[in-house]
N, C-alpha and C positions, 0 to 999 in steps of 0.2 A: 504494500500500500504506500511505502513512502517515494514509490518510483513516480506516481498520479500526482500530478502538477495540483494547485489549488483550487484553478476551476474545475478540473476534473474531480475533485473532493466534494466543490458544492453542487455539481449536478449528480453528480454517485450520491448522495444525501437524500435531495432530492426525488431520486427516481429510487431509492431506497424508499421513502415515504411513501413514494404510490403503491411500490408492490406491498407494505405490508395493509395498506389502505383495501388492495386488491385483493390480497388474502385472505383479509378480514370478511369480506364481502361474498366472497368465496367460501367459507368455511360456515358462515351460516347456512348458505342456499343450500349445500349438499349436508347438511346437517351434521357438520363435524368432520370432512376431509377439508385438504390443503390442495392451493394451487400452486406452492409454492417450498412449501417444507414436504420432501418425499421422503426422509427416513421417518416421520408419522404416518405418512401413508401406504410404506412397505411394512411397518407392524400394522396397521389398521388390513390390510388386506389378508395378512394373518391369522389375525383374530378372527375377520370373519369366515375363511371356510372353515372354521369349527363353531362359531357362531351361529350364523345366520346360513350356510353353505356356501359352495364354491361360487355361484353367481353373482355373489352378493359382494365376492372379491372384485369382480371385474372393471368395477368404477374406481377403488383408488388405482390397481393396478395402469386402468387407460390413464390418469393424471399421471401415472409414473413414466411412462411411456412417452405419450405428450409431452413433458415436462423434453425429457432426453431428445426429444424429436425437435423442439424447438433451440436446447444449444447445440443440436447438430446445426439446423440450417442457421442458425445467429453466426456459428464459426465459419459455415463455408460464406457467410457474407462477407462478413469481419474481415479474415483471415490476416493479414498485414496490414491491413488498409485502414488508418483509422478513420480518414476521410466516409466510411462508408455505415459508420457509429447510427449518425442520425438514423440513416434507411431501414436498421435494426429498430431502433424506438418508433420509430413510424409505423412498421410492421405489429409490431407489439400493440402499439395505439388501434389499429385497422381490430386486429382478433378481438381486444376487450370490447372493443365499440360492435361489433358482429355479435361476441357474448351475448350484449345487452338485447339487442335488436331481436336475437333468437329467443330469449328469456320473455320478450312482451310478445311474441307471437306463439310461443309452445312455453308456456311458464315452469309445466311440469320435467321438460328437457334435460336430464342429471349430465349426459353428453355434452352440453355445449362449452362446459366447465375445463373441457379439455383444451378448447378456447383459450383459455385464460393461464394454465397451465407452460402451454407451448410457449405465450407471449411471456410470461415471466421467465421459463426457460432462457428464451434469448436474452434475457437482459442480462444475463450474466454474461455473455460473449462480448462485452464493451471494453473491457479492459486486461486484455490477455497477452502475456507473458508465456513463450518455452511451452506452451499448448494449455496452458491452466489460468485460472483466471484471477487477475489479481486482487480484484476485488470481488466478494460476494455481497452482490445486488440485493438478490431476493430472501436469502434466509441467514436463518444467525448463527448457528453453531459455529460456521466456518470464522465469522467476525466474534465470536464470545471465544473461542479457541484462539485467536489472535491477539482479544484483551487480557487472556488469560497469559501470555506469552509475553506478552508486551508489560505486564503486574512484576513477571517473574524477572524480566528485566530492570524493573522500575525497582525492586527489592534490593539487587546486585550489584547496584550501580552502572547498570551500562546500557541507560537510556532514560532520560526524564518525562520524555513527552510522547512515548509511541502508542501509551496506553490510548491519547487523544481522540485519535482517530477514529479506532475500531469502538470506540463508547460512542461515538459521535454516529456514526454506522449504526450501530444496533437501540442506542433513543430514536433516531428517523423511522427506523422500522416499524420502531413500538409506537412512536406516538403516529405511525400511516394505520395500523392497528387501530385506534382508538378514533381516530378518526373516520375509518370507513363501516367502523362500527354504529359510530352513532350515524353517518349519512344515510347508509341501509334502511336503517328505522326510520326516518324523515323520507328519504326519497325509493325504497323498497329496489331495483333493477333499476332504476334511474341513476342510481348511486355506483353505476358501470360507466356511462356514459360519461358524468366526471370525470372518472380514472380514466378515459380514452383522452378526453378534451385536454386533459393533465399531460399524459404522456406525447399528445401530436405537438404541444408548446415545446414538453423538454427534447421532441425530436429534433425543433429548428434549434435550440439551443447547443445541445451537443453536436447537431453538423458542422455548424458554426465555428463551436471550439475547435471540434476537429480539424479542421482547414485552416486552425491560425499554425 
């Protein structure tokens, strides 16, 4: 993380906000998976073929899927090219906004979640290093595993300020969380379209960056 210049800090922030705004939004309508934390959704698919039966697996499993489907194509976009950043968050913007759109005409849809899935998937392709990615966009463990690294540094003296960062990373998340929480309840699947209108702004944003 400390290779990400400073605008690239505040739109990684940023579009950390929307995805956990987006997950949030996401984890009610399917009534407790994730469109965006897949090792909750690899035990949740677990539990249920003993649960509920093997059928009942096949909805986180397609998020998990989806999920991996969308940093595939986010990387063959990316690939060297940061220049090509935005057309990734633009993508992302187009599925959430589809989500929505699918959501007021087939409400009961638990598929179109995959939607949303694949688009958070890519976000994680924005900022990639040696084929891995330097920052995680959408979920925390990778950024709490980081703070946690960055504590153990901060104990040993050999680094004051790296905790910064990855806390800064994972409040965004939490407070996109808390926010797409209450939007949900105010605006019910409207509170998708939001997070599209969000992410098509942070598209021109990050093209932008990109190209300085």
């Amino acid at each position: 993380m400390r290779e990400v210049s400073r605008r690239g800090l505040a739109l990684s922030l940023a579009l950390s906000g929307v995805a956990g705004y987006v997950d949030a939004v996401g984890f009610i309508e399917t009534g407790g998976l994730f469109v965006s934390f897949m090792s909750g959704n690899s035990t949740q698919a677990g539990v249920e073929v003993w649960a509920d039966g093997p059928l009942r697996a096949l909805l986180p499993l397609g998020l998990v899927v989806a999920f991996v489907a969308g940093v595939a194509a986010g990387g063959v976009v990316v690939g060297a090219r940061a220049q090509r950043r935005g057309v990734v968050v633009a993508g992302s913007a187009a599925a959430v906004a589809l989500c929505a759109i699918v959501g007021f005409v087939v409400p009961h849809s638990e598929w179109r979640f995959a939607l949303l899935a694949a688009a958070m998937g890519a976000l994680n392709t924005l900022y990639l290093a040696d084929g891995r990615a330097r920052i995680a966009i959408t979920y925390a463990t990778g950024t709490l595993v980081s703070l946690g690294l960055a504590l153990a540094a901060l104990v040993t003296g050999r680094s004051s300020t790296a905790w910064r960062r990855p806390l800064l990373l994972w409040a965004s998340l939490a407070a996109g969380a808390v926010a797409g929480a209450a939007a949900h309840r105010w605006l019910g699947d409207g509170a998708l379209l939001a997070a599209a209108l969000a992410l098509a702004a942070l598209a021109v944003a990050v093209g932008a960056a990109a190209r300085r």
